[in-house]
ZADO-1210 file (C-alpha; in nm, 4 decimals, padded with zeros to 6 digits):
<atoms>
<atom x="09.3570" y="08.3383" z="08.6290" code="UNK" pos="1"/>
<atom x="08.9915" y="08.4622" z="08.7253" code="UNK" pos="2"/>
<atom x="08.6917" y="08.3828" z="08.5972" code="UNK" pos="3"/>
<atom x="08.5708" y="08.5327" z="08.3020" code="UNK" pos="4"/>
<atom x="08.2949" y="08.6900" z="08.5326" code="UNK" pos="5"/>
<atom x="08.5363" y="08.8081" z="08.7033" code="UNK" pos="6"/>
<atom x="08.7812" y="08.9829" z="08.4229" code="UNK" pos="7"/>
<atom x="08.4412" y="09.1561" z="08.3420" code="UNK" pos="8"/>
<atom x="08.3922" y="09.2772" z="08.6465" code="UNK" pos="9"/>
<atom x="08.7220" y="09.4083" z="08.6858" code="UNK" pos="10"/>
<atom x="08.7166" y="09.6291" z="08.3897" code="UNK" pos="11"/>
<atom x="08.3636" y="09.7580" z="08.4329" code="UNK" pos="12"/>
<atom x="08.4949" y="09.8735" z="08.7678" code="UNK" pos="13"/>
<atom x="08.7945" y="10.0240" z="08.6731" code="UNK" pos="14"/>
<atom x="08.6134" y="10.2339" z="08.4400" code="UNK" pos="15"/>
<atom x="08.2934" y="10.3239" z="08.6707" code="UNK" pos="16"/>
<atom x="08.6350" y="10.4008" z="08.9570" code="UNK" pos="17"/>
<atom x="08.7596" y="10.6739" z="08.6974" code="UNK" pos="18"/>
<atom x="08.4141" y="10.8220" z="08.6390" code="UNK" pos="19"/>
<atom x="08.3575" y="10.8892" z="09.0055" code="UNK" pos="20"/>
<atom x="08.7335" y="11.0776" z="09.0019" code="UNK" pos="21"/>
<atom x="08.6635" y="11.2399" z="08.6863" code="UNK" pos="22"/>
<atom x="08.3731" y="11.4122" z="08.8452" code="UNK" pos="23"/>
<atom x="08.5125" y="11.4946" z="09.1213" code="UNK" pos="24"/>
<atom x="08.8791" y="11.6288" z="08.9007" code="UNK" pos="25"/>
<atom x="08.6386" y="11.8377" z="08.7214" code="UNK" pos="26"/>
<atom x="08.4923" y="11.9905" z="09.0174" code="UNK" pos="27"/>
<atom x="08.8161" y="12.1039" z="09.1298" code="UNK" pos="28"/>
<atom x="08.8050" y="11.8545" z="09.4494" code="UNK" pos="29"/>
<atom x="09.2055" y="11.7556" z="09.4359" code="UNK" pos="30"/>
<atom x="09.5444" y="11.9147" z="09.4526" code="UNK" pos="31"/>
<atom x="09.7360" y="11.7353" z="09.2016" code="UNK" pos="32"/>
<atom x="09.6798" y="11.6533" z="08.8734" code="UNK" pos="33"/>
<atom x="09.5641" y="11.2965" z="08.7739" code="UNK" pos="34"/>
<atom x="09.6001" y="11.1046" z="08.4017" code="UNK" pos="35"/>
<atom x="09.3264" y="10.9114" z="08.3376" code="UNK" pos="36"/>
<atom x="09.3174" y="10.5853" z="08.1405" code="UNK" pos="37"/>
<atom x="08.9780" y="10.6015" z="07.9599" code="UNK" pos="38"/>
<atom x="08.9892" y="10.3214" z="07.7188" code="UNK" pos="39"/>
<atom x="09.3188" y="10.1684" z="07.8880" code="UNK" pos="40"/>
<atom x="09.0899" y="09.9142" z="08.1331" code="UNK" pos="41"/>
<atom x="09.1525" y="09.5943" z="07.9579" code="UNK" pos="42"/>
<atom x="09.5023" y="09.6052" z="07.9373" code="UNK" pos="43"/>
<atom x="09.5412" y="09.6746" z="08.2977" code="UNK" pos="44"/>
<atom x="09.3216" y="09.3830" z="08.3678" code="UNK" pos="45"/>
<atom x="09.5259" y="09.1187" z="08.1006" code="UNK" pos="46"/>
<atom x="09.8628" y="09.2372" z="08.3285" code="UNK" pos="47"/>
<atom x="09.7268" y="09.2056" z="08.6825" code="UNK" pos="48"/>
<atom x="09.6189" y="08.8399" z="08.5487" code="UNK" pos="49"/>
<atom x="09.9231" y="08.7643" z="08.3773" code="UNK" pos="50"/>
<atom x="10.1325" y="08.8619" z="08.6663" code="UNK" pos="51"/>
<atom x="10.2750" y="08.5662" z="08.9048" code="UNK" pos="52"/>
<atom x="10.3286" y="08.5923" z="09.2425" code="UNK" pos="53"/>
<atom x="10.6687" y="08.7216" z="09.2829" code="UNK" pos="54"/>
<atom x="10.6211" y="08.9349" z="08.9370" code="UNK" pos="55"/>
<atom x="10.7188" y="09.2875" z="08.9865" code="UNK" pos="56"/>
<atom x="10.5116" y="09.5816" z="08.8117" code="UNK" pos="57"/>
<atom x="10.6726" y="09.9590" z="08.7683" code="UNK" pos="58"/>
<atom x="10.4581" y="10.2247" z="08.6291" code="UNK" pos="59"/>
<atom x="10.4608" y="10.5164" z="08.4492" code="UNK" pos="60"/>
<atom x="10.2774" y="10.8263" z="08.5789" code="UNK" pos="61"/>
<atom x="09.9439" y="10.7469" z="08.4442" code="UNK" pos="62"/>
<atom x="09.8388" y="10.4268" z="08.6889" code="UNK" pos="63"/>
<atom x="09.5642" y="10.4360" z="08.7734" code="UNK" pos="64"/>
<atom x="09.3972" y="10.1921" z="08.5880" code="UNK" pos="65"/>
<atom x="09.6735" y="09.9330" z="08.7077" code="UNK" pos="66"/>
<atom x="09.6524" y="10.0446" z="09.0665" code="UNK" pos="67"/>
<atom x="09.2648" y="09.9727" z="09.0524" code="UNK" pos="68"/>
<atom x="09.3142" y="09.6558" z="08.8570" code="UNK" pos="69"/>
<atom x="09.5769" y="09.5177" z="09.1623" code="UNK" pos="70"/>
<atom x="09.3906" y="09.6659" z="09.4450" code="UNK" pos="71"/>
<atom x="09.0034" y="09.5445" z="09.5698" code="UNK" pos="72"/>
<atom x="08.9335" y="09.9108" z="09.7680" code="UNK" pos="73"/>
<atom x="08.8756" y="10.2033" z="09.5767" code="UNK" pos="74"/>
<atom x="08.8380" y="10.4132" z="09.9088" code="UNK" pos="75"/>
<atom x="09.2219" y="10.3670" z="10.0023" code="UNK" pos="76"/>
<atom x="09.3269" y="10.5469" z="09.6338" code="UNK" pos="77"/>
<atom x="09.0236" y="10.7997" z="09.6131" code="UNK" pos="78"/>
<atom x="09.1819" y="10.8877" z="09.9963" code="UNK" pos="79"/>
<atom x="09.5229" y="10.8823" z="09.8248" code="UNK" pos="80"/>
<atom x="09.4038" y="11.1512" z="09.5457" code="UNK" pos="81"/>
<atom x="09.2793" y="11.3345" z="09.8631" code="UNK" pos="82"/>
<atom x="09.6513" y="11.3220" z="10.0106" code="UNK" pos="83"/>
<atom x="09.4881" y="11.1701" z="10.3359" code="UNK" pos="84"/>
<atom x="09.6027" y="10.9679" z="10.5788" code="UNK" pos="85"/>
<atom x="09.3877" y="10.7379" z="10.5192" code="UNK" pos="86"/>
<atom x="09.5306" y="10.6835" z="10.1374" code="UNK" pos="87"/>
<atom x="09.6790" y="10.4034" z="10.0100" code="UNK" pos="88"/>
<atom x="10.0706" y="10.5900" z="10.0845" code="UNK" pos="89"/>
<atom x="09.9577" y="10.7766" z="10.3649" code="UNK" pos="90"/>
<atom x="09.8627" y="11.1100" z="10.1633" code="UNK" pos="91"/>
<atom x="10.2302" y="11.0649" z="10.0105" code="UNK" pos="92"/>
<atom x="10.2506" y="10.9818" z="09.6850" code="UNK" pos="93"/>
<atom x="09.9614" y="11.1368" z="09.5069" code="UNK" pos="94"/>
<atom x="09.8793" y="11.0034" z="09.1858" code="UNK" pos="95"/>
<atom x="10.1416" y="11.0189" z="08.9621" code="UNK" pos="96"/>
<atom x="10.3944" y="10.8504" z="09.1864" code="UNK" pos="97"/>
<atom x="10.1676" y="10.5420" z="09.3064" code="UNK" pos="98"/>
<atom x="10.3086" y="10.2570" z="09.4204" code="UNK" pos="99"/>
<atom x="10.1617" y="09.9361" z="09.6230" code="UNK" pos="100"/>
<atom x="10.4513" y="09.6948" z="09.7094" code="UNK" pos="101"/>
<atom x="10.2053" y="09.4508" z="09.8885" code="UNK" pos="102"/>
<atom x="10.0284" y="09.4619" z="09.5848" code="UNK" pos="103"/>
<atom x="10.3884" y="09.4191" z="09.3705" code="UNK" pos="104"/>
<atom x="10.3739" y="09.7787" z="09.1747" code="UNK" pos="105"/>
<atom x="10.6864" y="09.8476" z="09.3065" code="UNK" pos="106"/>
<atom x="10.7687" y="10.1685" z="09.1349" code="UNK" pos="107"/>
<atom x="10.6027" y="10.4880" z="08.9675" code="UNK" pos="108"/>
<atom x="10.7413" y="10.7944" z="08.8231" code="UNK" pos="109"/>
<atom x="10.6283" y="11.1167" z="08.7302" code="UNK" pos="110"/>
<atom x="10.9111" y="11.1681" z="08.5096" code="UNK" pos="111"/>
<atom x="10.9226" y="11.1112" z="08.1606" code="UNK" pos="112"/>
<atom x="11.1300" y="10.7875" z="08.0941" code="UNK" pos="113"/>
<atom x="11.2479" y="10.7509" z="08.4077" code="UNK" pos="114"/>
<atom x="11.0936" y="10.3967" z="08.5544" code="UNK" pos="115"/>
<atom x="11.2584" y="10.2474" z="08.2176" code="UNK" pos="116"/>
<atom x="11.6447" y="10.2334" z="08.3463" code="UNK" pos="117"/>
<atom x="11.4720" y="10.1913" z="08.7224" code="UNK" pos="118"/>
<atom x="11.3050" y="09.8178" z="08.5963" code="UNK" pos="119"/>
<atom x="11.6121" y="09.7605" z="08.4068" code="UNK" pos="120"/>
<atom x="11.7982" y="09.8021" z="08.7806" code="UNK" pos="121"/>
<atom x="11.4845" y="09.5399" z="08.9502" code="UNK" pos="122"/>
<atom x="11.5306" y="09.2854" z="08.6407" code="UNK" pos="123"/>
<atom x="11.9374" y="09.2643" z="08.7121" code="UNK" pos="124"/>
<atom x="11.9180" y="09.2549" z="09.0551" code="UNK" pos="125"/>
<atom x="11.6447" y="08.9429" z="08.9398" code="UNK" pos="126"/>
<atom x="11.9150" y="08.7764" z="08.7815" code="UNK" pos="127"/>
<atom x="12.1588" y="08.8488" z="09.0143" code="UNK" pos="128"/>
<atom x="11.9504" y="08.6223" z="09.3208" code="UNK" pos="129"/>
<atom x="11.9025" y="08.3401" z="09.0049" code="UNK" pos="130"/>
<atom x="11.5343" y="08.3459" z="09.0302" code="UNK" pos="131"/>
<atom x="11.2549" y="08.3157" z="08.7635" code="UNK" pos="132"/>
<atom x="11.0448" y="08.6530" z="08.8373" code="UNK" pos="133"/>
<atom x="10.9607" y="08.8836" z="08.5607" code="UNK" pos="134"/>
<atom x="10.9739" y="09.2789" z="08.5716" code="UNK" pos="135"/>
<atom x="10.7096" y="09.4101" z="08.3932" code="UNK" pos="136"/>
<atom x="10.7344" y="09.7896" z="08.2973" code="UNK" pos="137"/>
<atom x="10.4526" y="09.9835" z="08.1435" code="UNK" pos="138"/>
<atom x="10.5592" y="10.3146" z="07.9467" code="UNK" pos="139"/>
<atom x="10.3918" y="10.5592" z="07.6993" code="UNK" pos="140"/>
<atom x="10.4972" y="10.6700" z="07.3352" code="UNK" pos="141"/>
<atom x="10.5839" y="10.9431" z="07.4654" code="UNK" pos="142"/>
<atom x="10.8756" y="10.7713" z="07.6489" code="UNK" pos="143"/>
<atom x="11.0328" y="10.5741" z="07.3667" code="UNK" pos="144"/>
<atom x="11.1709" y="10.9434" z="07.2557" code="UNK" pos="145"/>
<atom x="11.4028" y="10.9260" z="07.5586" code="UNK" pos="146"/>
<atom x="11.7229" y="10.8054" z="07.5299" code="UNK" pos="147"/>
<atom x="11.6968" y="10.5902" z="07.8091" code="UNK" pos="148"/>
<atom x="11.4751" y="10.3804" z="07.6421" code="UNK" pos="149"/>
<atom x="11.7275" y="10.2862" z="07.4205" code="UNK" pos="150"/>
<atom x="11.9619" y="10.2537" z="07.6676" code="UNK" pos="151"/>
<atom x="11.7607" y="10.0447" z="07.8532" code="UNK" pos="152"/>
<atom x="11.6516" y="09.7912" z="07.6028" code="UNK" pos="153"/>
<atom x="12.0229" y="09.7290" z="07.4833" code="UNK" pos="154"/>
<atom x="12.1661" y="09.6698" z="07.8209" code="UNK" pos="155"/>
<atom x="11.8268" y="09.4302" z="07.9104" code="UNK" pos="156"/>
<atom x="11.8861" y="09.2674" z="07.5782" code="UNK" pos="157"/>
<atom x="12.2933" y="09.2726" z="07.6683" code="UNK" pos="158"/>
<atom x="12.2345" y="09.1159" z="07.9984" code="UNK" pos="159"/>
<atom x="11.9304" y="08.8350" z="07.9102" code="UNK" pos="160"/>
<atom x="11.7389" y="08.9820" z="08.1383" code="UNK" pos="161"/>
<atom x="11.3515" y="08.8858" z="08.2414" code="UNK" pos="162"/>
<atom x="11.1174" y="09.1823" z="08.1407" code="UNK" pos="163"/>
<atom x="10.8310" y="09.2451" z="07.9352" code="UNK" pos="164"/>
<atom x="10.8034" y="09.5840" z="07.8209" code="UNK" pos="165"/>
<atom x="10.4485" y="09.7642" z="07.7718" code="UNK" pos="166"/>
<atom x="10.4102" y="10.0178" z="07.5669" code="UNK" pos="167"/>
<atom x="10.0964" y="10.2135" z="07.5432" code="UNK" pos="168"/>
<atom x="10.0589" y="10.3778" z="07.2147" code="UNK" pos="169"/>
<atom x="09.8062" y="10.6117" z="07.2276" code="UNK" pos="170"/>
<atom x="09.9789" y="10.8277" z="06.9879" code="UNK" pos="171"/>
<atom x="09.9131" y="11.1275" z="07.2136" code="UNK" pos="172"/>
<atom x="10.1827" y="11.3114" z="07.4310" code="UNK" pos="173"/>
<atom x="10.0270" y="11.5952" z="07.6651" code="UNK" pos="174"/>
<atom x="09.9343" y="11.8741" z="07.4150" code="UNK" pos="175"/>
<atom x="10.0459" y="11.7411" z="07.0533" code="UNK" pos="176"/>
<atom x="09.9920" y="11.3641" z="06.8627" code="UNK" pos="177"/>
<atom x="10.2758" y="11.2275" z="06.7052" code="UNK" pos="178"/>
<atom x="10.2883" y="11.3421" z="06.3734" code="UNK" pos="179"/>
<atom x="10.2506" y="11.6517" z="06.5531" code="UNK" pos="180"/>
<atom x="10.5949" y="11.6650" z="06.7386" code="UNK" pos="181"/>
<atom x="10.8208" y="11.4025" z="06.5585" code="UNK" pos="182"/>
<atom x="10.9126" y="11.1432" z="06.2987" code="UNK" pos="183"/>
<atom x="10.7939" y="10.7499" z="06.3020" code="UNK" pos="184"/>
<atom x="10.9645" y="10.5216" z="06.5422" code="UNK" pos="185"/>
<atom x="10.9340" y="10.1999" z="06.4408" code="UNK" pos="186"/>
<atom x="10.9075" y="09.9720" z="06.7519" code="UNK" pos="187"/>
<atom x="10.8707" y="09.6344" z="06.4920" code="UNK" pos="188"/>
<atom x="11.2404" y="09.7162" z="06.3386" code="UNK" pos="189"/>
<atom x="11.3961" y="09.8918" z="06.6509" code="UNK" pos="190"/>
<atom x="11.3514" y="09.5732" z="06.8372" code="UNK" pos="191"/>
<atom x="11.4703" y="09.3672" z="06.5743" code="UNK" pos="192"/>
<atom x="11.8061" y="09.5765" z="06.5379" code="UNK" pos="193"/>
<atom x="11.8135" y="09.4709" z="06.8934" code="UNK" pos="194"/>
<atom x="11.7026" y="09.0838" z="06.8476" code="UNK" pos="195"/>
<atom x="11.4139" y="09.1772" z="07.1158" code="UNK" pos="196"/>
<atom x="11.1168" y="08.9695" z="07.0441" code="UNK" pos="197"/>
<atom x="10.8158" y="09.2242" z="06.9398" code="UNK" pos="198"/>
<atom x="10.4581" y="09.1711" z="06.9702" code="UNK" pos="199"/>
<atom x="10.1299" y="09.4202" z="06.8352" code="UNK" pos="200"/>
<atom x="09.8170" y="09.4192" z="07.0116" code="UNK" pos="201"/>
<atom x="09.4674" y="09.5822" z="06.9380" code="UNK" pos="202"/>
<atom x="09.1535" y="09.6022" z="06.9572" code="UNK" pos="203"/>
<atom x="09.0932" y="09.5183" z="07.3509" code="UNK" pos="204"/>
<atom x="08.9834" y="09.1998" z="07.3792" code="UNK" pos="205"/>
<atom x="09.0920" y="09.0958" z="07.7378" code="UNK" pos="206"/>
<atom x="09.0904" y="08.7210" z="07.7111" code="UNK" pos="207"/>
<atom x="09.3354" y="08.8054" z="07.3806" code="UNK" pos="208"/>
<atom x="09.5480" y="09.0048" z="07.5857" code="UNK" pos="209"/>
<atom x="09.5720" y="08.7927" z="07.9041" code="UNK" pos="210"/>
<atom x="09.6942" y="08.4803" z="07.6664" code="UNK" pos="211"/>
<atom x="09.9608" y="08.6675" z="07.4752" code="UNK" pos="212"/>
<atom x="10.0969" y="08.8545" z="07.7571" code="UNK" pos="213"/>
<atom x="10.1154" y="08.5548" z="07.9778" code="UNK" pos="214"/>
<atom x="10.2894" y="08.3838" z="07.6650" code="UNK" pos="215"/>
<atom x="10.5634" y="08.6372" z="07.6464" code="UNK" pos="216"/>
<atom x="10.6220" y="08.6351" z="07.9630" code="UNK" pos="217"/>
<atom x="10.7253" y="08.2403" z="07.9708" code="UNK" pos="218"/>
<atom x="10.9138" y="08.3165" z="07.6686" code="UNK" pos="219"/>
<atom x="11.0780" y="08.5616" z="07.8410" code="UNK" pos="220"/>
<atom x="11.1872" y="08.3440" z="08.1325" code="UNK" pos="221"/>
<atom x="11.2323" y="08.0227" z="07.9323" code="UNK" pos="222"/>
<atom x="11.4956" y="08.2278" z="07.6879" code="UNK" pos="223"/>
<atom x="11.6098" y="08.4895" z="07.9693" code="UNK" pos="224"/>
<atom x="11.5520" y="08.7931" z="07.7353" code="UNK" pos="225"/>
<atom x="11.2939" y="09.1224" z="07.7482" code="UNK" pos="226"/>
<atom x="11.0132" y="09.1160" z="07.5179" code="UNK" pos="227"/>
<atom x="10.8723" y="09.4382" z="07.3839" code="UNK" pos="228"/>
<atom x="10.4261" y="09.4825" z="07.3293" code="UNK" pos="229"/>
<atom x="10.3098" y="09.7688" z="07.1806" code="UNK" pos="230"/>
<atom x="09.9520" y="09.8239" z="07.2484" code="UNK" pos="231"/>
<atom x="09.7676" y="10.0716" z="07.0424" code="UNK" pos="232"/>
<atom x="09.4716" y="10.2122" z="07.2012" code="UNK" pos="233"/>
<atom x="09.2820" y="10.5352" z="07.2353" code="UNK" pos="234"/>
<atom x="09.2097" y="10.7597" z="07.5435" code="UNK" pos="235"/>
<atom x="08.8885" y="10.8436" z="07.5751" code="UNK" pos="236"/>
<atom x="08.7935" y="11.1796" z="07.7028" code="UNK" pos="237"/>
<atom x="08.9223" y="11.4961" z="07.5439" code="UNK" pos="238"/>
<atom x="08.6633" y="11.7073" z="07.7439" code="UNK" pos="239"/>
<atom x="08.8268" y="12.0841" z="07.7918" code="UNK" pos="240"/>
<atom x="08.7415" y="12.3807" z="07.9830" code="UNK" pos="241"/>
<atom x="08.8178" y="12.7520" z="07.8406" code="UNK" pos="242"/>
<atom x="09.1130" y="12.9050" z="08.0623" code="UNK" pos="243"/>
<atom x="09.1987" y="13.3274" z="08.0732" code="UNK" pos="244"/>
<atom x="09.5183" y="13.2427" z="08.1343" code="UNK" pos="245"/>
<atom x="09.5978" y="13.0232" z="07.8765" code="UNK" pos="246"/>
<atom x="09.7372" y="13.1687" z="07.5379" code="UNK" pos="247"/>
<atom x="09.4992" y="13.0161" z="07.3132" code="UNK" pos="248"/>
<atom x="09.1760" y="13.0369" z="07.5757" code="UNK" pos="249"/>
<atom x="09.2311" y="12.6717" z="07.6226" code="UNK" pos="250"/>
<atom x="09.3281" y="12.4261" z="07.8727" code="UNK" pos="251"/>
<atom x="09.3524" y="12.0639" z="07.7157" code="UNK" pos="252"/>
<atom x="09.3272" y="11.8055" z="08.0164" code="UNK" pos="253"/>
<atom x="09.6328" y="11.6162" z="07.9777" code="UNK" pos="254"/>
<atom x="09.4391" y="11.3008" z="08.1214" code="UNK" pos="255"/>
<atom x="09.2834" y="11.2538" z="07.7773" code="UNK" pos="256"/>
<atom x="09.3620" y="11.2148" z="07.4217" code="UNK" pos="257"/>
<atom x="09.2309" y="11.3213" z="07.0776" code="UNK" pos="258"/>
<atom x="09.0841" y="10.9477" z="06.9579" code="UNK" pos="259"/>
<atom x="08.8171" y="11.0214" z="06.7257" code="UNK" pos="260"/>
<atom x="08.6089" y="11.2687" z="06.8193" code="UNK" pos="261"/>
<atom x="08.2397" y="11.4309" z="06.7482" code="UNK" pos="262"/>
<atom x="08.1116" y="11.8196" z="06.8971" code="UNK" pos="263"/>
<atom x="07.8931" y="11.8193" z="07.1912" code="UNK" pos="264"/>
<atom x="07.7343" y="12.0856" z="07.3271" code="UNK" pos="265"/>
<atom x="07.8454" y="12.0221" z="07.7495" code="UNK" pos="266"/>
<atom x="08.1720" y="12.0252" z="07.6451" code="UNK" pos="267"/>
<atom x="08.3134" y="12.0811" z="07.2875" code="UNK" pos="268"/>
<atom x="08.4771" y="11.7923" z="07.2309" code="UNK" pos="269"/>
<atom x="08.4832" y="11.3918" z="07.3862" code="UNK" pos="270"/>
<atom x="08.6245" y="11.1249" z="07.2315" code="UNK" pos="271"/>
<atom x="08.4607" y="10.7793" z="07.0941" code="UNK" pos="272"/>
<atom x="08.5889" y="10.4592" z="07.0111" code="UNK" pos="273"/>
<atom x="08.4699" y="10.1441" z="06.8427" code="UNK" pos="274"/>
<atom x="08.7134" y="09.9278" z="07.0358" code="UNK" pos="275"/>
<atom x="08.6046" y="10.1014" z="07.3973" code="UNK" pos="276"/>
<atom x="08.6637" y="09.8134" z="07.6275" code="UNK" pos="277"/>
<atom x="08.2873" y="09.8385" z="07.7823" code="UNK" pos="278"/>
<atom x="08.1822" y="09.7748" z="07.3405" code="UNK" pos="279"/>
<atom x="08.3891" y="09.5184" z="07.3144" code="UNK" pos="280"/>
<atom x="08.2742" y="09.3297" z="07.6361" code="UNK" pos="281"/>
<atom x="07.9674" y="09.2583" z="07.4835" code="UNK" pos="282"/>
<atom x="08.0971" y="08.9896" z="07.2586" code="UNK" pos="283"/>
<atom x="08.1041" y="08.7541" z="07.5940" code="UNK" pos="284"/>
<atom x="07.8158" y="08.9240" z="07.7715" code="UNK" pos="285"/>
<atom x="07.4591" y="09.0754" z="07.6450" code="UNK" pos="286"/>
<atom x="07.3911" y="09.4728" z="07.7118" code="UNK" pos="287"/>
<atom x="07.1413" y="09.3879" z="07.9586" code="UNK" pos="288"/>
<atom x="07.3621" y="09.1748" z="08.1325" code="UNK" pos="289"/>
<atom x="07.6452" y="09.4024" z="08.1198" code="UNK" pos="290"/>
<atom x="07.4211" y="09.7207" z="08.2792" code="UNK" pos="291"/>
<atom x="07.3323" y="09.4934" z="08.5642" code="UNK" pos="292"/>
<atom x="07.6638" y="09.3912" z="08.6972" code="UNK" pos="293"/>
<atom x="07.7333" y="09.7602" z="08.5838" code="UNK" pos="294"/>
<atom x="07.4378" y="09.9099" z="08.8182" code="UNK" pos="295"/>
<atom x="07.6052" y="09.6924" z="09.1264" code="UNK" pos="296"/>
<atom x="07.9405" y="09.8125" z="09.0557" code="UNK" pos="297"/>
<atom x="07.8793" y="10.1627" z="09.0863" code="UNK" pos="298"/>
<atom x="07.6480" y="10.1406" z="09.3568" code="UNK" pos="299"/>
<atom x="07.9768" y="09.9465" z="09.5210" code="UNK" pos="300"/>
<atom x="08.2066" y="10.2238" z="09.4566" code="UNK" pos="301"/>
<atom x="07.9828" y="10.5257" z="09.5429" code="UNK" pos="302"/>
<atom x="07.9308" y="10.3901" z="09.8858" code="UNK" pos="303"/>
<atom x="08.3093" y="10.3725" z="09.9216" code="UNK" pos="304"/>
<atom x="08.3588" y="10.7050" z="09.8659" code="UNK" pos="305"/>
<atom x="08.0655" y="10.9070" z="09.9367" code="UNK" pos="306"/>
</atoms>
């Protein structure tokens, strides 16, 4: 595992990374749309360090924070957002379909659900060449209203099959929050109908994170069955811009989330959080010292891409 330098590092520089393309997003500089993960950094951090070696990783459509948490050049995915050449697929992929093999994200989807039965199809074919590697899959609330999801976790649990499932519980979906579109799924009681070991995190504290995720996933090799975290978290953001063409004058960037929230005047709305990664980071580090690796980070990035 790194150093604890180092996991600070990592998630200052994720989120100074996603500043630089949220200016740019808002100046209308790419082609495709791109989810941010405001808030999200120290979760992507605790799974790039609780990955092994021959681990695999498949991701939902918002990655980015994973993809900047595996890779050490921010130019190559900036490039990517660009669809250049020069981008970490070759201008291919975009954002919402970013993979990195070398890197062991083998798989992203821009469809709801759908890298849930594709991880389930990696972990068999796991089992199948008798070796120890563990498929972890990152997914959304929003996805756990599929039915693949259930389909998924019953023929994982069916088959004792290596895989720790994330879920990222932000209780946001697009346009409307949960109580907004549907009734309470219980992941705690689902899981247990299923005899899937379940696990609640909070609160972002990386060095929590990284020791519980690496602990399920040697419980999931050592008992060859999937183990399900739910991470509750909030997506900072909520900025919006008023649209003509929009039926209610609005357009709600869908890279955001409604969190708790306080008016502006810039722009109506952003979002604030008590357990914002960078706050809780300064339970290992003081605000001076955090500013100053801060200051060197961004200084890093901008020369990358500017």
């Amino acid at each position: 595992m790194d150093s604890k330098e180092k996991i600070i590092e990592k998630i200052i520089r994720i989120r100074i990374a996603q500043l630089l393309v949220n200016e740019k997003y808002k100046m209308g500089d790419f082609k495709i749309p791109i989810h941010l993960a405001f808030g999200h950094e120290s979760l992507a951090v605790a799974v790039d360090s609780a990955l092994e070696n021959d681990d695999s990783l498949v991701l939902p459509h918002r990655n980015i924070h994973y993809n900047l948490a595996r890779m050490n050049e921010f130019k190559e995915i900036m490039d990517e957002y660009y669809l250049k050449e020069s981008g970490l697929a070759r201008g291919h992929l975009g954002s919402m379909n970013l993979s990195n093999t070398k890197k062991n994200i083998v798989y992203s989807s821009s469809i709801l659900g759908n890298n849930i039965p594709v991880s389930t199809g990696f972990a068999l074919g796991n089992k199948l060449y008798k070796n120890n590697r563990v498929v972890f899959i990152v997914t959304g609330d929003g996805a756990i209203e599929e039915g693949s999801f259930y389909e998924s976790l019953v023929f994982m649990k069916s088959n004792n099959l290596n895989v720790v499932i994330i879920i990222e519980n932000n209780q946001w979906s697009l346009g409307t929050m949960i109580n907004e579109r549907r009734s309470e799924i219980d992941l705690k009681q689902f899981t247990k109908s299923l005899g899937i070991e379940y696990l609640s995190l909070n609160g972002n504290d990386p060095f929590e994170y990284i020791e519980k995720i690496s602990s399920c996933r040697e419980k999931s090799i050592k008992n060859n069955t999937p183990t399900l975290i739910e991470v509750e978290l909030t997506t900072l953001g909520y900025w919006y811009e008023v649209r003509e063409d929009y039926p209610n004058g609005k357009y709600i960037n869908y890279h955001a989330g409604p969190a708790k929230s306080v008016k502006m005047e810039k722009y109506p709305v952003i979002s604030i959080s008590n357990d914002d990664p960078l706050f809780v980071l300064k339970k290992y580090l003081s605000g001076k010292e955090l500013n100053k690796i801060s200051s060197r980070i961004f200084k890093q990035l901008e020369s990358e891409v500017l």
